[in-house]
C-alpha positions in Angstrom: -11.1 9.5 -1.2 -9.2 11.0 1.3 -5.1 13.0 1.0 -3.1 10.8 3.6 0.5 9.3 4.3 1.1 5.9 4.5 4.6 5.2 6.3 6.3 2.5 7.6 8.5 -0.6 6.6 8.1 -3.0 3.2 6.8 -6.8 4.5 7.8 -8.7 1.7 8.8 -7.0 -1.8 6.5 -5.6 -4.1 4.7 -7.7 -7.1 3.7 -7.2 -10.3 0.2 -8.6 -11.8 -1.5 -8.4 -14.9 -5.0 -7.5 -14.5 -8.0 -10.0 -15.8 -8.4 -8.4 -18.8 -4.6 -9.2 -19.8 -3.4 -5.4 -20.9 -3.1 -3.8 -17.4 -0.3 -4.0 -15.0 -0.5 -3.0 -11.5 1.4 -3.1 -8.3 1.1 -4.5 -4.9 2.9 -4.3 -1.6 2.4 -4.8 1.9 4.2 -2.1 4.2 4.1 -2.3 8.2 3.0 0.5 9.9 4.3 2.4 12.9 1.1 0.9 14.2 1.8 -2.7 13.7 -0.8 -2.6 10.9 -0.2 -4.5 7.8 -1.7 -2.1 5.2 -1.9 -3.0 1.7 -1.4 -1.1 -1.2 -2.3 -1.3 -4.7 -1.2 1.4 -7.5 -2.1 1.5 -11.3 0.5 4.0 -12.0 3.9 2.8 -13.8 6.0 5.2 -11.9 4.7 4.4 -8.7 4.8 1.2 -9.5 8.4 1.0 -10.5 9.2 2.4 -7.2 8.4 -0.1 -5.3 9.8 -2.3 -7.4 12.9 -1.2 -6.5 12.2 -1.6 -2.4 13.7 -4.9 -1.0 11.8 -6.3 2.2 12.8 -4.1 5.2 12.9 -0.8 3.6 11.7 2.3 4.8 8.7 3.6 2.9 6.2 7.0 2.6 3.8 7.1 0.5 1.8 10.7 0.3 -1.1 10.2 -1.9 -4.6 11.0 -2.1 -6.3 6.8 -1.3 -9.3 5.2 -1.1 -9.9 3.3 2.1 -11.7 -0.3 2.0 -13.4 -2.1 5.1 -11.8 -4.9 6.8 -12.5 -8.7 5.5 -15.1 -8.8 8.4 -16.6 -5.4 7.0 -15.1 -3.4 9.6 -14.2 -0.3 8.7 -9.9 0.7 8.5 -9.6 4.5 9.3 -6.0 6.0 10.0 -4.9 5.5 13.5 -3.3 7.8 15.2 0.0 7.6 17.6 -2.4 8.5 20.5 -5.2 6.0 19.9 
């Protein structure tokens, strides 16, 4: 786990699923980064869930939260990048 800051612009609007077991909802989006990144984003949390909800495709978006960072499809690692990089 790491305490980062995802920002950047909504691509699409956020959805709504129902986990395998039936009971749980979660959310997921996909916001643009500065960076041209498409980063995706998954919360379990109704609140924060809620919230994006309410964000239409295009919006701006900042999300301060302590994350857990998963490799790449082609098990290459995705660290933060930063402006300079």
């Amino acid at each position: 786990m790491i305490d980062g800051q995802v920002s950047g612009h909504m691509n699409g609007s956020a959805k709504q699923r129902i986990g395998r077991d039936g009971r749980h909802v979660f959310t997921t989006a996909l916001i643009l980064a500065q960076t041209g990144r498409v980063i995706n984003v998954t919360t379990f949390c109704e609140t924060q869930g809620a919230a994006l909800m309410g964000l239409a495709d295009g919006d701006s978006v900042a999300l301060p939260q302590r994350m857990a960072l998963w490799p790449d499809w082609d098990g290459q690692g995705n660290p933060p990048t930063a402006p300079w990089d």
